[in-house]
C-alpha positions as CSV (number, residue, x, y, z in Angstrom):
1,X,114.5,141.2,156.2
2,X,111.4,140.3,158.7
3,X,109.1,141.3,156.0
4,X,110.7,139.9,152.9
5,X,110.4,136.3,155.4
6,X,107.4,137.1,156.9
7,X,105.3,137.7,152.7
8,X,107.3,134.8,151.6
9,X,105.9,132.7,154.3
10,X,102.4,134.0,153.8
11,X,103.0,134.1,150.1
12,X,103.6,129.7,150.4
13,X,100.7,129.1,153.1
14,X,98.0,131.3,150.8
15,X,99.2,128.9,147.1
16,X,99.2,125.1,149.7
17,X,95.6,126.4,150.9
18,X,94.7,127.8,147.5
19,X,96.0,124.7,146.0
20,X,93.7,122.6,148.2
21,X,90.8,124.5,148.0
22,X,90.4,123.6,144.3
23,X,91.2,120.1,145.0
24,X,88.3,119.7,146.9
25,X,85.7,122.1,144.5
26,X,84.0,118.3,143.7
27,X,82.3,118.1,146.7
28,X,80.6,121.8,147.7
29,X,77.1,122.4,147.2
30,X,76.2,125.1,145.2
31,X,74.9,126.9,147.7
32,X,77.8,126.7,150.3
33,X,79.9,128.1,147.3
34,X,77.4,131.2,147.3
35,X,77.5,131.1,151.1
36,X,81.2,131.2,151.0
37,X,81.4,133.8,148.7
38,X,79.2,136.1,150.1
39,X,81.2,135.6,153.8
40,X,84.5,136.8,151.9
41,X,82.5,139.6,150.4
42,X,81.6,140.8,153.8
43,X,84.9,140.3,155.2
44,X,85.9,142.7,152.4
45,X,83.3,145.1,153.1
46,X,84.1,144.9,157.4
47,X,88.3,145.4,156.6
48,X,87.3,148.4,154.2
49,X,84.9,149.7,156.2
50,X,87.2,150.1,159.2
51,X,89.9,151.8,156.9
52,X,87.5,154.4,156.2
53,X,86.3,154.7,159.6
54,X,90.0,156.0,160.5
55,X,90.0,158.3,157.2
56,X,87.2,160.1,158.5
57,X,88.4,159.8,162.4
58,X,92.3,160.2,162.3
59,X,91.7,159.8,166.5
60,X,90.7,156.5,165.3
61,X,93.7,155.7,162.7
62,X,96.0,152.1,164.5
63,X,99.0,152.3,162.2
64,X,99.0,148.0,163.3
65,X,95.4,147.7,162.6
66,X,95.5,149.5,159.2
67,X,98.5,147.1,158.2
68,X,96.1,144.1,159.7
69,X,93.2,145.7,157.4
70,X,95.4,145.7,154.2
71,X,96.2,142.5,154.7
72,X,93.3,141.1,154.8
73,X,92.0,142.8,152.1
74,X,94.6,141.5,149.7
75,X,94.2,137.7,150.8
76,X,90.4,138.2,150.6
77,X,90.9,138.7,147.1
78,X,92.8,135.8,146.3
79,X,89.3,133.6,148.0
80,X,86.8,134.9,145.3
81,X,87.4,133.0,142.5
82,X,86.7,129.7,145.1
83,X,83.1,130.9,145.2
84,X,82.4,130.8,141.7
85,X,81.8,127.3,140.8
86,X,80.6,125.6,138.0
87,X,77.2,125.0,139.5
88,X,76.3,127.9,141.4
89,X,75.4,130.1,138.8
90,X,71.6,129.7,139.2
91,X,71.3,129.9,143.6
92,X,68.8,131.6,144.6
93,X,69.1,134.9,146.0
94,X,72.4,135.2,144.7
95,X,73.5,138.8,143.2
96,X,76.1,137.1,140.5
97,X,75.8,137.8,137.2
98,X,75.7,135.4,134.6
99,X,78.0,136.7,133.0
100,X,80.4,135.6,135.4
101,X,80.2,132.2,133.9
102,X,79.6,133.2,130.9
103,X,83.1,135.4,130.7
104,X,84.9,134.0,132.8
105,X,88.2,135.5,131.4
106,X,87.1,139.3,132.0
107,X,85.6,138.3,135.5
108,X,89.2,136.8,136.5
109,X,90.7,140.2,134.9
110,X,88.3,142.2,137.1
111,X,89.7,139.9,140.4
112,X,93.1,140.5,139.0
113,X,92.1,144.5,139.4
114,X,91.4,144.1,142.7
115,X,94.3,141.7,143.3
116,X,96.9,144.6,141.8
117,X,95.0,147.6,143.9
118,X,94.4,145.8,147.0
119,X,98.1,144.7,146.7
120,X,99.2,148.0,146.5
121,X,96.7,149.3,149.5
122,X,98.8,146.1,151.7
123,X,101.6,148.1,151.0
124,X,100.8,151.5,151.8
125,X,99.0,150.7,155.1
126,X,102.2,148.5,156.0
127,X,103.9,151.8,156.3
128,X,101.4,154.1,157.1
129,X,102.0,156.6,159.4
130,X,98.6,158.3,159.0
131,X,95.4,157.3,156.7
132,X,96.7,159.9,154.4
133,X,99.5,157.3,153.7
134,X,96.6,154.6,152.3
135,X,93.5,157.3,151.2
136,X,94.5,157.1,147.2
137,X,95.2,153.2,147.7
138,X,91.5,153.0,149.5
139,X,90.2,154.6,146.6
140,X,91.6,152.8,143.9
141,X,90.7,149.4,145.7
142,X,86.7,150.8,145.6
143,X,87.0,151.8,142.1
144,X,88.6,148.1,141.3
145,X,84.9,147.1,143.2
146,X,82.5,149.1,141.8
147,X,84.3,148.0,138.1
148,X,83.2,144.7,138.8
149,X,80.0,145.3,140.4
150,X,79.1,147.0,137.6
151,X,80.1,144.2,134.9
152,X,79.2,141.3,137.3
153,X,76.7,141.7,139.8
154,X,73.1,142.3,139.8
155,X,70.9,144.7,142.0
């Protein structure tokens, strides 16, 4: 019951701040919006990173800190699209694809990827009881990645 309180409680605080964000999309530079966007992408790659640290250390697996990691993870995804605006297609220095703009529809498909796997990793490292219990979820979340590295990002 905690739980089922505790992700509908997250679930409303994520949409009001979501909700806001694009409200105020009007007034951010284009290069803050690449500056944000590359922050959540490194606070994706730190949470990751640490989950793979304790698959390759069980000494080092924290069944709390995995289900802190996942977390994470997930709401990180839900901050990309934020990132993306209109103008900041042509920052410089910025690794985004044009084709981000340009598609926009398959880029949003390739976040809904990573929304569905990194869901699913939230899960499994709520329960886990060893990194075994999140490994296949870790992968799957790195494949959703790579997918739209490959489609979306240059270098």
């Amino acid at each position: 019951m905690v739980k089922i309180l505790v992700t509908i409680t997250a679930t409303m605080l994520f949409t009001t701040m979501y909700s806001a964000s694009h409200m105020a999309h009007a007034d951010i530079k284009p290069e803050d919006a690449a500056e944000y966007r590359q922050s959540v992408f490194q606070t994706m790659k730190w949470n990751i990173g640490h989950l793979v640290r304790m698959m390759k250390n069980q000494d080092e697996f924290d069944a709390a800190e995995a289900s802190i990691l996942g977390q994470r993870l997930h709401m990180a995804g839900g901050m990309i699209l934020e990132g993306f605006t209109d103008d900041s297609d042509m920052v410089t220095g910025s690794n985004a694809k044009l084709e981000i703009w340009d598609d926009r529809e398959g880029f949003q498909k390739a976040i809904d990827a990573y929304l569905v796997a990194s869901k699913a990793l939230s899960l499994a490292t709520s329960n886990a009881k060893s990194p075994a219990d999140f490994a296949q979820q870790v992968q799957n979340v790195g494949q959703s990645c790579k997918a739209c590295h490959k489609a979306y990002r240059a270098k």
